[in-house]
C-alpha positions as CSV (number, residue, x, y, z in Angstrom):
1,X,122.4,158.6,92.2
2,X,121.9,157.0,88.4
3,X,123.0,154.1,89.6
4,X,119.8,154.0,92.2
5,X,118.0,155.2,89.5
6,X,118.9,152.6,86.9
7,X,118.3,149.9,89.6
8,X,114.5,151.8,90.4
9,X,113.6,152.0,86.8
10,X,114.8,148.3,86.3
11,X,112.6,147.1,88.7
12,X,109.8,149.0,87.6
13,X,110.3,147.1,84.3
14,X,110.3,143.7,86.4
15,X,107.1,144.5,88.0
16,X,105.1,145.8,84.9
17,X,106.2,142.5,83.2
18,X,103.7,139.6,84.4
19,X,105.8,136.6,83.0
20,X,108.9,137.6,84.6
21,X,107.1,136.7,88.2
22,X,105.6,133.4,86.9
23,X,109.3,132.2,85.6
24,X,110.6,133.0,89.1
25,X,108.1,131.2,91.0
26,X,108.1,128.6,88.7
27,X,111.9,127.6,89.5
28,X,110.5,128.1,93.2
29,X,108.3,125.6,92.7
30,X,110.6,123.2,90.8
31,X,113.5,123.7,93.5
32,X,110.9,123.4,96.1
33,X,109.2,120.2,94.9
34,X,112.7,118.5,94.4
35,X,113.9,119.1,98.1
36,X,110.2,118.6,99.8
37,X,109.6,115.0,97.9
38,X,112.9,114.1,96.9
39,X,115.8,115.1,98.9
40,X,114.9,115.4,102.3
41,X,113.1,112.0,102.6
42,X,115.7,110.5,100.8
43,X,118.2,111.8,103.9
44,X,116.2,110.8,106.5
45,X,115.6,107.0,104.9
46,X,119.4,106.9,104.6
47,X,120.7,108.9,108.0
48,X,121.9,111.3,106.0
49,X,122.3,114.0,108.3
50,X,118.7,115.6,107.5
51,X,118.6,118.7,110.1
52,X,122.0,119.3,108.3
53,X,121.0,119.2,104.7
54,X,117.7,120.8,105.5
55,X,119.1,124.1,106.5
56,X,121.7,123.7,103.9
57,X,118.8,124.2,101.5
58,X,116.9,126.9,103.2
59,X,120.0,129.4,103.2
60,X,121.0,128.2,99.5
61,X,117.3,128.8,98.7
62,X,116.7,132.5,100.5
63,X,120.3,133.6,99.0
64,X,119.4,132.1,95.4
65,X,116.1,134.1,95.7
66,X,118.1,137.2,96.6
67,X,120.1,136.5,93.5
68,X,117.0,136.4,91.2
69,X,115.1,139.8,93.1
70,X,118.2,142.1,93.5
71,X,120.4,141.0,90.1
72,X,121.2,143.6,87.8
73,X,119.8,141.5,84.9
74,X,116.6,139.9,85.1
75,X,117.9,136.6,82.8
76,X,121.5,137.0,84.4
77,X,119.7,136.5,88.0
78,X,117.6,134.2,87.7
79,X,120.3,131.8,85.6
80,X,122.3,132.9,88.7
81,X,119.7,132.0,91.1
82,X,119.2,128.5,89.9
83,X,122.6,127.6,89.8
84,X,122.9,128.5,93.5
85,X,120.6,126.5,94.6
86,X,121.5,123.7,92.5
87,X,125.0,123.6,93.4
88,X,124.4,122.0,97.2
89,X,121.8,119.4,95.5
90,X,124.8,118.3,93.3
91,X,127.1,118.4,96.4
92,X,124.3,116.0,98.3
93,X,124.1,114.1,95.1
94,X,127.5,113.0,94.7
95,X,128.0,112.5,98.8
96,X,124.7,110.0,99.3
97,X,126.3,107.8,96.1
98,X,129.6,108.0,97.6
99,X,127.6,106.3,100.4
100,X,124.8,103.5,98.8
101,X,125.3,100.7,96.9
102,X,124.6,100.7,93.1
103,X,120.9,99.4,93.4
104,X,120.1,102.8,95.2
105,X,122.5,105.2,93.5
106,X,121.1,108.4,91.5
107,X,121.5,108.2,88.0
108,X,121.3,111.0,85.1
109,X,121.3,110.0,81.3
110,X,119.9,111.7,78.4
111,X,121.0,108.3,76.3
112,X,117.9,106.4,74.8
113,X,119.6,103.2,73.6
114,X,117.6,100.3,73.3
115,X,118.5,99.0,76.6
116,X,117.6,101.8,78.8
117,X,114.3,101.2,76.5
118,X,114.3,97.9,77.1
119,X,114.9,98.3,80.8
120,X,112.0,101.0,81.1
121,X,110.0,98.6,79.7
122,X,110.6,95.7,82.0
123,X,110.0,98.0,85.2
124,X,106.5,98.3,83.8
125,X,105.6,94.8,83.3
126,X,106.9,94.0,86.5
127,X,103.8,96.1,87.9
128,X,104.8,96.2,92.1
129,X,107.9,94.1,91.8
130,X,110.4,95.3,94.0
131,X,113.5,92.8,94.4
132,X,115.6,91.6,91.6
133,X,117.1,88.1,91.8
134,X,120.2,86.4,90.9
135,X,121.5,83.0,90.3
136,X,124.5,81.1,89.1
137,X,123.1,82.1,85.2
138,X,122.9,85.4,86.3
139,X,120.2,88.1,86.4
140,X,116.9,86.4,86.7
141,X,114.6,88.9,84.5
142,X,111.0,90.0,86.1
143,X,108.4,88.2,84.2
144,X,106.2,90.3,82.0
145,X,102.8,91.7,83.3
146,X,100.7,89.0,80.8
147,X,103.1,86.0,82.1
148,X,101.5,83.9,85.1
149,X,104.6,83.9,86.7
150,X,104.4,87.2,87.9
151,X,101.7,86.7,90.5
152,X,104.5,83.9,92.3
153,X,106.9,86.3,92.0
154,X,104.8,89.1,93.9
155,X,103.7,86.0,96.2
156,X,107.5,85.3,96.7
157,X,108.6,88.9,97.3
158,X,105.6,89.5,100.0
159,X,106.9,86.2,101.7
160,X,110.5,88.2,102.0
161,X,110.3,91.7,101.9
162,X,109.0,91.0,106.1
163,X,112.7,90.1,107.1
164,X,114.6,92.0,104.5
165,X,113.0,95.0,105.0
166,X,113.5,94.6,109.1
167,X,117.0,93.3,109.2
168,X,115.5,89.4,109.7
169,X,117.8,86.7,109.2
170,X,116.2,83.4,108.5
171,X,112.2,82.3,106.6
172,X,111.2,78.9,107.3
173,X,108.9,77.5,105.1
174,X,106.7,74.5,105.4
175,X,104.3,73.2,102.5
176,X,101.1,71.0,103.5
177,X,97.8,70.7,102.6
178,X,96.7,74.2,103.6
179,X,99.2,75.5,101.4
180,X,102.7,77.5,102.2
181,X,103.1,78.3,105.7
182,X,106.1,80.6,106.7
183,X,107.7,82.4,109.5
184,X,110.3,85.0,109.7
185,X,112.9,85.5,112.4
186,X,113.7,89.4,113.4
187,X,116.2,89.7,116.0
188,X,115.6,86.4,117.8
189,X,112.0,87.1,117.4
190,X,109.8,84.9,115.8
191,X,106.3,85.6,113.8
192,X,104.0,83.7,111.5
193,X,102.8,84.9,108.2
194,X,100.1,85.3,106.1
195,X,100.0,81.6,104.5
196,X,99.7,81.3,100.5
197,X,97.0,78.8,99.8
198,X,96.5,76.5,97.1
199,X,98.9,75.7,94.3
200,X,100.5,79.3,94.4
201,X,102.5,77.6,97.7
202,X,103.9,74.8,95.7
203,X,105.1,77.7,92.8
204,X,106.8,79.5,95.0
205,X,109.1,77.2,96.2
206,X,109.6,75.8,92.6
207,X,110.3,79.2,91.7
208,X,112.9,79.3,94.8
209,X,114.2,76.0,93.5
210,X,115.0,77.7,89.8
211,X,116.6,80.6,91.2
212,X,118.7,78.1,93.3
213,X,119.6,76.0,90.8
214,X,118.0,72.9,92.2
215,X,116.0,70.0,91.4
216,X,111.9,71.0,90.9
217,X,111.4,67.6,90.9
218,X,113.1,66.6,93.7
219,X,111.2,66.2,96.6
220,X,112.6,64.1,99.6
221,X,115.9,64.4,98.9
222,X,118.1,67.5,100.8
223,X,119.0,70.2,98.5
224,X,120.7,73.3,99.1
225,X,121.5,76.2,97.1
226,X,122.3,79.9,97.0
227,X,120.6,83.1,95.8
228,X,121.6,86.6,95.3
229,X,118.6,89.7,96.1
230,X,119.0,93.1,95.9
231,X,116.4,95.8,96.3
232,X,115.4,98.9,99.0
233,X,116.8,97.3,101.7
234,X,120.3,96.5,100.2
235,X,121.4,93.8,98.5
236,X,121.6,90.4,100.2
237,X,122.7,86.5,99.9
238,X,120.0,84.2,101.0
239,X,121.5,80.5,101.3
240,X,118.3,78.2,100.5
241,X,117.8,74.2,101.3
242,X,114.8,72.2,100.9
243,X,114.1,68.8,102.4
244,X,110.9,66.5,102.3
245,X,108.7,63.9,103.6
246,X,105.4,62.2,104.1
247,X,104.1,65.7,105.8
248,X,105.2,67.8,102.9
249,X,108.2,70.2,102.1
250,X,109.8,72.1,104.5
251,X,112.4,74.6,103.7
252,X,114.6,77.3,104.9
253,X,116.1,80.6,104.0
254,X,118.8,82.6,106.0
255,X,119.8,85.4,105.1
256,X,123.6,86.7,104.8
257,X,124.3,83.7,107.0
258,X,128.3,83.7,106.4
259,X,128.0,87.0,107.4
260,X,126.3,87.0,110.8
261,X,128.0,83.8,111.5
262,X,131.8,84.6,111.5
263,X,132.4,86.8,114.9
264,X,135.1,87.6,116.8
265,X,134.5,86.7,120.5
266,X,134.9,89.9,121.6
267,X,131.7,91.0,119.0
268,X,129.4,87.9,120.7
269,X,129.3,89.9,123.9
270,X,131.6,87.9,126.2
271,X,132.4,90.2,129.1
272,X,136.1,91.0,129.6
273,X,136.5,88.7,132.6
274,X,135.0,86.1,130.0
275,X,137.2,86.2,127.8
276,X,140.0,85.7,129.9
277,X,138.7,82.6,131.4
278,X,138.3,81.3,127.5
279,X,142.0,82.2,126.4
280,X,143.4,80.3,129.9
281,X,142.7,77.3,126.9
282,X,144.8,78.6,124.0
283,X,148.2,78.0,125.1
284,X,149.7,74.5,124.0
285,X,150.3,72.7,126.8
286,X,146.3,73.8,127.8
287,X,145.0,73.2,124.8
288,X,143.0,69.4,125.8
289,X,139.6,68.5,127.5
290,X,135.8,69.2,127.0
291,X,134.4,72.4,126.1
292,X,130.4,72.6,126.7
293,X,129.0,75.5,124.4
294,X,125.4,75.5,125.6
295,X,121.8,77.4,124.2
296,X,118.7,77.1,123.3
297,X,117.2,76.7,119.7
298,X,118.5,79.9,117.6
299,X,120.7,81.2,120.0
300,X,123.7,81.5,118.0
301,X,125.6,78.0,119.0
302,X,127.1,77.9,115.9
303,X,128.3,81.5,115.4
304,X,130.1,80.8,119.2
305,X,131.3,77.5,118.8
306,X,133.3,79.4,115.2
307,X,134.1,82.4,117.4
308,X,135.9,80.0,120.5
309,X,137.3,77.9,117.9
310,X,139.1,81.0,115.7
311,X,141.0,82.2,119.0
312,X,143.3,79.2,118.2
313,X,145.7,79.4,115.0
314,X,144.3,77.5,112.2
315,X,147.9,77.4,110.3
316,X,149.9,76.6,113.6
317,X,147.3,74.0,114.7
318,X,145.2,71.3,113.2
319,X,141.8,72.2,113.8
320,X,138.8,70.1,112.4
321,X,134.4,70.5,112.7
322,X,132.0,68.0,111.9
323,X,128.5,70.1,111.1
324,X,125.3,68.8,110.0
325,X,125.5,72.1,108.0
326,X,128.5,74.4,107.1
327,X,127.2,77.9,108.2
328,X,130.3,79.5,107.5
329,X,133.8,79.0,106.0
330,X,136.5,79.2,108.6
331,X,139.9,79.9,107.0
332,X,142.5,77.0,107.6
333,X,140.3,74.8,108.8
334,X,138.9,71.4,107.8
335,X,135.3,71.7,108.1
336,X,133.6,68.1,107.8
337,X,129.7,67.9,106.6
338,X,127.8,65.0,108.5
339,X,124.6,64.2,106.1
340,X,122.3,61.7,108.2
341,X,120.5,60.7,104.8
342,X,123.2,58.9,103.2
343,X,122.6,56.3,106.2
344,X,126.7,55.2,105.6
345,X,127.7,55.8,109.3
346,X,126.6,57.8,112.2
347,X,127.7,60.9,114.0
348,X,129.5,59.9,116.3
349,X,131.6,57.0,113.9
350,X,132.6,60.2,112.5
351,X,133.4,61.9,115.4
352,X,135.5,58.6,116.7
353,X,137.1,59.0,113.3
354,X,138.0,62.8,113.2
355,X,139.3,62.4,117.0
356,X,142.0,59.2,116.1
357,X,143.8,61.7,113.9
358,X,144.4,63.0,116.9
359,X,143.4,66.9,116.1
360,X,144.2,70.1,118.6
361,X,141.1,71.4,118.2
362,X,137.5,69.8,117.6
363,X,134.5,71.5,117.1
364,X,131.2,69.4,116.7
365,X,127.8,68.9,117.9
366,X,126.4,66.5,120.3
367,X,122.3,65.7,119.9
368,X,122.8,61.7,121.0
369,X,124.2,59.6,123.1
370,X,127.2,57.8,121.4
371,X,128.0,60.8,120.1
372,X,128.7,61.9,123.6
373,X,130.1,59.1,124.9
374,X,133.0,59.0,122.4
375,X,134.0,62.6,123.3
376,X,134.2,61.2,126.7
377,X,135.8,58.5,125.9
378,X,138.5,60.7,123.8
379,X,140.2,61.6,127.4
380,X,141.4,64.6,128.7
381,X,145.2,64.7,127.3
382,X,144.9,65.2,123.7
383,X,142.8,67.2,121.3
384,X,140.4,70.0,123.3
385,X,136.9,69.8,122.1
386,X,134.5,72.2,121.5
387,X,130.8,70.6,121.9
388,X,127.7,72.2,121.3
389,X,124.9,71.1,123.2
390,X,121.1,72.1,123.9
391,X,120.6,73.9,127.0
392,X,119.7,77.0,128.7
393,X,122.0,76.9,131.3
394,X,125.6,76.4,132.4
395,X,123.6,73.9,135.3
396,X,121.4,72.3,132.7
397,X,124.6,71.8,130.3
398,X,126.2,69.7,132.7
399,X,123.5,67.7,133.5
400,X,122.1,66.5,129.8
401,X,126.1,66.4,129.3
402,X,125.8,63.9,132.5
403,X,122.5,62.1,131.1
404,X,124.2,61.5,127.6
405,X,127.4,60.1,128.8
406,X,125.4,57.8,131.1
407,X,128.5,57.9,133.6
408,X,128.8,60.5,136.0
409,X,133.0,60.3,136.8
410,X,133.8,59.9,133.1
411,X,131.6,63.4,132.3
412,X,133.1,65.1,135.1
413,X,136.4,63.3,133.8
414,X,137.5,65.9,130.8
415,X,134.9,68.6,131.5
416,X,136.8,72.3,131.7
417,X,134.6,74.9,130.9
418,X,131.0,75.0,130.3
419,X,130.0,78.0,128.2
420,X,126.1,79.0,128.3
421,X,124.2,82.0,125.9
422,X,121.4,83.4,125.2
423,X,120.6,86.4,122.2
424,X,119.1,89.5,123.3
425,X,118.1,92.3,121.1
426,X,119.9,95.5,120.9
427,X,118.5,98.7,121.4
428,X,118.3,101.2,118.4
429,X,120.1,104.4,119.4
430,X,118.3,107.0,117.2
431,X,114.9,106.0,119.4
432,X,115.6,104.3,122.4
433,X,114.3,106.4,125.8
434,X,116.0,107.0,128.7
435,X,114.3,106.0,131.8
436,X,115.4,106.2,135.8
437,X,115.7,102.8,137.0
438,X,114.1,102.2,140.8
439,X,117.9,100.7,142.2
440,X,120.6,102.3,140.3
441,X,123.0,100.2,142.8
442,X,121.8,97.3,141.8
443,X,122.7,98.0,138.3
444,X,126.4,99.3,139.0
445,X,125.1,102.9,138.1
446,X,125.3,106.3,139.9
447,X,122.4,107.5,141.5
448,X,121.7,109.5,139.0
449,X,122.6,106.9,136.3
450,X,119.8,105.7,133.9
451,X,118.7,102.8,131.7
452,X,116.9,102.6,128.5
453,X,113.9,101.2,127.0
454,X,112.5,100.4,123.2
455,X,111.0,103.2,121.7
456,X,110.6,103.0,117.7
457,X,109.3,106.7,117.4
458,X,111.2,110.0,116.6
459,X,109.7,113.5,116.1
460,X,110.0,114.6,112.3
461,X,109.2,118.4,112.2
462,X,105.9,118.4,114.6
463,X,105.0,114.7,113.3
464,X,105.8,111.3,115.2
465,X,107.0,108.9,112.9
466,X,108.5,105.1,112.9
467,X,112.0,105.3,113.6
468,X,114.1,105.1,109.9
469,X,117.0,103.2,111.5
470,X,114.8,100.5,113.2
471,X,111.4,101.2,111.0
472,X,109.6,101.3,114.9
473,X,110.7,98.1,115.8
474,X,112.9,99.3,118.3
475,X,116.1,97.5,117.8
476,X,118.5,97.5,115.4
477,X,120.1,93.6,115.9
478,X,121.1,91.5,118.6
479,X,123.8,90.4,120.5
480,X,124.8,87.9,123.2
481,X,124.3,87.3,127.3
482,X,126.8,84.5,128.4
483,X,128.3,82.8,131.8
484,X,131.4,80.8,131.4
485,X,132.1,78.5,134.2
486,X,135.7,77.4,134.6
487,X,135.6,73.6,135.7
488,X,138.9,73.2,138.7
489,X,140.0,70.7,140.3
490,X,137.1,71.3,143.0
491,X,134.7,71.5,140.6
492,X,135.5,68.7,138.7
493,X,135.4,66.3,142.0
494,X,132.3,67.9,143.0
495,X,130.6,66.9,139.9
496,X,132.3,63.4,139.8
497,X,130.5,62.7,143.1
498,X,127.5,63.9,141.5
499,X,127.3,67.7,143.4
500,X,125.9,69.8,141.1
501,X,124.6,72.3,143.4
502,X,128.1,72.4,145.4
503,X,129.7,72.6,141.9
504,X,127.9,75.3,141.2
505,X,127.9,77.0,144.5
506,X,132.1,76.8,143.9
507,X,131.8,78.3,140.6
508,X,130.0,81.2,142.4
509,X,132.9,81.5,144.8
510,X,135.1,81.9,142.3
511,X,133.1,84.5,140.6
512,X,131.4,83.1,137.8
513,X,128.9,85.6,136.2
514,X,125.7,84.2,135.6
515,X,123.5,85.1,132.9
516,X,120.9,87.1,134.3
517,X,124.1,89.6,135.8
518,X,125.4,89.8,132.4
519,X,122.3,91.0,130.7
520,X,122.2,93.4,133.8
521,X,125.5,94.7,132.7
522,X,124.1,95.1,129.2
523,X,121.3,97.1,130.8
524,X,123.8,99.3,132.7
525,X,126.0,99.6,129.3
526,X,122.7,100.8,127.4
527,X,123.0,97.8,124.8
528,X,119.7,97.1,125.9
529,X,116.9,97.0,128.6
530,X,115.8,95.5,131.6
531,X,112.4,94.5,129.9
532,X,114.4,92.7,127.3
533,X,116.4,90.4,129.4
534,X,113.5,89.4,131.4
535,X,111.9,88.1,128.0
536,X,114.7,86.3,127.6
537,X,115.3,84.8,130.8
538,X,112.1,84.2,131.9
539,X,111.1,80.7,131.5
540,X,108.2,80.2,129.1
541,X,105.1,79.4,131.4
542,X,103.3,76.1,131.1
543,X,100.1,75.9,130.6
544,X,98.2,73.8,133.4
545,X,95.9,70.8,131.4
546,X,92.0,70.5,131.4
547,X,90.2,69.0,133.4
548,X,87.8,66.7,132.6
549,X,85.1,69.2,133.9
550,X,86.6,72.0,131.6
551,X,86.8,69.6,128.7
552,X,83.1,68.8,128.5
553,X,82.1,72.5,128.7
554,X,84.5,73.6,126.4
């Protein structure tokens, strides 16, 4: 009983005390504050598990408060209190830096040397500057808020932050009279941005240049270089060239190239069946003939052609490229840069040259005619090669193969697999929405099976929001569609009598999947949706000319 009545006469003290309240509620507050506009967002920008965490700090929060009403001591409790429901805010702490790189790790330091002063200062003068950039000197500082630089450095960031920020990989850039014109590739999709006019165009790339390490006064001449960025969205290596002429400067930026360019076949998104047609050519004694790796424009040609060419042993076999650019070092093997401006010899001399050594495995690219016509030419009993070419089709391969060579039975000659692509975007799997396709048969599925479509919304609390994982976009990266036709004997006398449509009527027989039932698979698999491969697949539409009629009125 004097226990109850030490408690009572406690807690009469508490409540005829005004300051004792306000000191509660104002670690309330503090705690509070720190979860609502710090913490949680912070988990939900980096998937941090923010249902989770949020009841984490509800319960820590009610029993802390408990602690501080119900202690036995007033400054005991509230101590108490505090430390309770610090303790799983130090626990999230040390688990989200455990998971970020250092750009976006928390940091606590009560040190005020002169660099940390020094530091504070610069993140001022830097007003909105949000990327930091590196070079072969190092650190490239932000340029104070009175230097004129700092305007091209805002103009540069606002001409990147587009395709960091949305997982983009590549910026191309073209100076002209009107100034800097640049577009930025997301996931296979293109868009143009806002131009910068004037002089500030020709600053920016100047300032690229520095970074770079290149020539500011250079330019016609081709130069490449590298630079490192680091900022919200991660940090990131952007591989830079320039290259001019009587039009202007044009110039390009890819981003993490090495990187997205060294893949496994299995990562492209060759179907299983695929890739066992594709390893029938590994083996020694099958390792010889003519390899068509057809796509479009940006559809990844390079990233395949290393991906087919790493299934063979680089230390157990001599393996050789000849690139107009190296997008990616491939370990063992001799990759050969092919620069059209030095003028000394063309492509395919090069290619005649590589191929006399008598390789096992050649990977290169074929844009003109001699070049094709000395990979003909090279047979079908020695070195297999591996020959990029533009086209949208296995069909459409074979027949600019055909026009190139400018001999029907010596393309058909060496041909053994034609190997067409296309890139489709993958869906983001925090957002995407499940929908009940019309013909589940069609798609493989049960009838009660279902697809899924783009969404780029999620429900935060009673609010719709812009997914965090794909920032509404809807996808999250891309990946590839592909049919691999196996050129046999039939095949191969089919096309030497110039039978493309019974050639490809046999490949059919033999089950060759074409690209439109790959995507489909990718639909069924819920990599993607049907809406996606039908952009992709569906041939651009051509617009029908004026008239002369229309042409006056207009």
């Amino acid at each position: 009983m004097s226990t109850v009545q030490s408690l009572l006469a406690d807690s009469g003290a508490f409540l005829v005390s005004p300051w004792k309240p306000l000191l509660m509620w104002g670690v309330m507050v503090a705690w509070g504050w720190l979860v609502g506009t710090k913490l949680y967002p912070d988990t939900v920008r980096l998937r941090q598990g923010h249902h989770g965490w949020s009841w984490v700090w509800i319960l820590t929060g009610t029993l802390g408060l408990a602690v501080m009403l119900l202690g036995w001591r007033f400054y005991v409790s509230i101590f108490a209190g505090a430390i309770v429901m610090l303790i799983p805010v130090l626990v999230y702490w040390r688990i989200r830096n455990a998971a970020v790189d250092d750009s976006q790790k928390f940091h606590l330091s009560f040190k005020k040397d002169e660099a940390a002063k020094a530091k504070k200062v610069a993140k001022k003068a830097a007003a909105n500057a949000q990327l930091q950039f590196s070079g072969d000197a190092g650190t490239i500082p932000v340029p104070d808020k009175d230097d004129p630089l700092l305007a091209t450095w805002l103009a540069l960031e606002s001409l990147l932050m587009p395709t960091l920020e949305n997982g983009g990989t590549r910026v191309d850039l073209a100076l002209g009279g009107g100034g800097l014109a640049s577009t930025s590739m997301v996931h296979t999709v293109r868009s143009r941005q806002e131009t910068i006019a004037g002089e500030e165009g020709m600053r920016v790339i100047n300032l690229i240049k520095e970074m770079a390490g290149l020539d500011q006064s250079e330019t016609r001449k081709r130069q490449s270089g590298q630079i490192t960025v680091s900022g919200e969205a991660g940090r990131h290596t952007l591989d830079v060239s320039f290259s001019g002429s009587s039009k202007g400067i044009s110039g390009r930026i890819d981003v993490d190239r090495s990187k997205s360019s060294i893949m496994t076949p299995q990562a492209l998104g060759l179907l299983p069946r695929q890739i066992e047609a594709l390893e029938h050519l590994v083996p020694e004694e099958q390792r010889h003939g003519i390899v068509l790796i057809a796509g479009p424009m940006n559809s990844g040609l390079t990233t395949s052609g290393y991906a087919l060419t790493g299934m063979h042993d680089a230390y157990l076999s001599m393996i050789k490229t000849l690139e107009y650019q190296i997008e990616g070092r491939l370990e063992g093997v001799d990759q050969v840069i092919f620069d059209p401006q030095t003028g000394e010899s063309s492509y395919g001399t090069n290619l005649q040259s590589i191929l006399r050594r008598d390789p096992d495995v050649v990977l290169a690219e074929i844009r003109d005619a001699e070049s094709a016509q000395v990979a003909a030419r090279a047979g079908e009993d020695t070195t297999l090669q591996m020959l990029q070419i533009r086209a949208d089709s296995a069909a459409t391969a074979i027949r600019e193969w055909v026009r190139l060579v400018g001999d029907v039975p010596l393309a058909a000659k060496g041909l053994r697999c034609v190997v067409a692509e296309r890139l489709i975007r993958v869906l983001c799997h925090d957002c995407r929405q499940a929908v009940k396709p019309a013909d589940p048969k069609r798609l493989g599925l049960p009838p009660e099976g279902v697809i899924y479509r783009a969404g780029g919304k999620v429900q935060v609390k009673n609010r719709v929001e812009d997914c965090p994982t794909c920032r509404g976009g809807g996808f999250t990266g891309v990946t590839g569609i592909f049919e691999v036709m196996q050129v046999t004997a039939d095949i191969r006398r089919l096309l030497s009598n110039g039978d493309l449509q019974g050639a490809m009527a046999q490949a059919r027989r033999d089950r060759m999947i074409l690209l439109q039932e790959s995507g489909l698979r990718r639909v069924a698999d819920g990599v993607t949706s049907l809406e996606e491969v039908q952009r992709v697949l569906t041939p651009p539409r051509k617009q029908a000319p004026k008239s002369a009629a229309q042409g006056a009125s207009s």
